[in-house]
N, C-alpha and C positions, 0 to 999 in steps of 0.2 A: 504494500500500500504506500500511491506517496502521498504524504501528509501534508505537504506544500500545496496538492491541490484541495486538500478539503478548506471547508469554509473556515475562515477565523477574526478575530478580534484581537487586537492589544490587548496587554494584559491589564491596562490602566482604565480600560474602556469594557471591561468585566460586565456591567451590567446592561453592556448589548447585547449578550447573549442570549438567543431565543429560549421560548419555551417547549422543549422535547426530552425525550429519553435519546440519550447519546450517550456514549465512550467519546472521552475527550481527551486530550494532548496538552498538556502544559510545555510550550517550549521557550526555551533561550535565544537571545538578540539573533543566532545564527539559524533558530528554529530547530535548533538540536532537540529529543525531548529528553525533558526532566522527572519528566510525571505522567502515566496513563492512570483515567481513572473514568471512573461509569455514575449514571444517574437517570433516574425516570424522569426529573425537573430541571433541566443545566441550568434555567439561569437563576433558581431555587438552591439549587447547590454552591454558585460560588456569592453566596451572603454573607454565609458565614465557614467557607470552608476550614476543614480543623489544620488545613498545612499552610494558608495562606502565607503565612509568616517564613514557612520555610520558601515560599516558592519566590519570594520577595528577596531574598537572603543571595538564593542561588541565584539572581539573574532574569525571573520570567520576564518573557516579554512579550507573548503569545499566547491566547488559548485556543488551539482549532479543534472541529470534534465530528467525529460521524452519526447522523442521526440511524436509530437501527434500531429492533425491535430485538435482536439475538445481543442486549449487553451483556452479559459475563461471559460468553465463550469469546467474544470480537477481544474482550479486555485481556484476557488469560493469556488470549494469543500475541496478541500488540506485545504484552507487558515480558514475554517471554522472547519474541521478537526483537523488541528495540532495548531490553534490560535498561529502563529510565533509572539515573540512581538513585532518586526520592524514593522509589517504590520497594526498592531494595534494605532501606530504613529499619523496616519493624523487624519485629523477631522473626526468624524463620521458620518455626512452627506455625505463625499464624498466616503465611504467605499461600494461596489458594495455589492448586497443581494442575496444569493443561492436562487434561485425559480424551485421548481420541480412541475410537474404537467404532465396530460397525456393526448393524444391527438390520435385522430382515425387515423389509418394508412395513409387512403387515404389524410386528410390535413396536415401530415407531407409529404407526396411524395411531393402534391404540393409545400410544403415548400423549401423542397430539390428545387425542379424544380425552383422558385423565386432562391434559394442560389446563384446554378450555371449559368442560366442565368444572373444574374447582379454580377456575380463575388464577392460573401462574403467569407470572408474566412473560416468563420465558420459559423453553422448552427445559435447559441446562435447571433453572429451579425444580421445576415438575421431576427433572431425572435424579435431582439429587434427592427432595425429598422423597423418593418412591425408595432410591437407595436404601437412605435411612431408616426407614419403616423397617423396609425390608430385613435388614441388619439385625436390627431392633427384634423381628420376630425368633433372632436364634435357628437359622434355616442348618439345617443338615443336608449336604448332597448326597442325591442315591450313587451305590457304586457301583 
């Protein structure tokens, strides 16, 4: 992805950013990024974002973002992709893990079909917590 062409704003001019769900790009005067991060409200999120300070520190001068209905898997990927070194910060146990893997048509419909019946916003939510349930119930595999 190049990130020079999605849409963006100065970093001083923050609160022109529209209202959508996006994965967005913090980057530096060179449009280097510093920071991938995600939101259902972008321009609700940089109000009071909790790194603003950091991002002030490092240099931002840019926030661009892709509007997209799939934000944690787009973000997981960027974030693993462009290794931003804000994002790199927290502890590494709490750093979420890109998992690809493939799955037969018919139990992704179903998938879909759990999504939007219980309202997830995104597919990656609906697969994780079906995970965890799952986990949760102590399954046994037959051998």
């Amino acid at each position: 992805m190049n990130i020079n062409s999605l849409p963006m704003v100065e970093y001083s001019n923050r609160s022109a950013l529209p209202r959508c769900q996006a994965v967005y790009f913090v980057l530096d005067a060179a449009k280097q990024p510093l920071y991938v991060g995600k939101t259902t409200w972008l321009r609700r999120r940089w109000q009071n974002h909790h790194r603003k300070h950091s991002f002030a520190e490092l240099g931002a001068a840019w926030i661009a973002w892709l509007q997209t209905d799939d934000i944690d898997a787009i973000e997981m990927a960027m974030i693993a992709e462009l290794n931003p070194p804000i994002n790199g910060s927290g502890p590494a146990e709490h750093q979420p893990r890109l998992l690809n893997f493939l799955i037969e048509l018919e139990l992704l419909k179903r998938v879909d079909d759990f999504r939007f019946k219980h309202r997830f916003q995104t597919r990656a939510a609906a697969i994780k917590w079906l995970l965890d349930w799952a986990m949760n119930q102590k399954p046994v595999p037959k051998e």
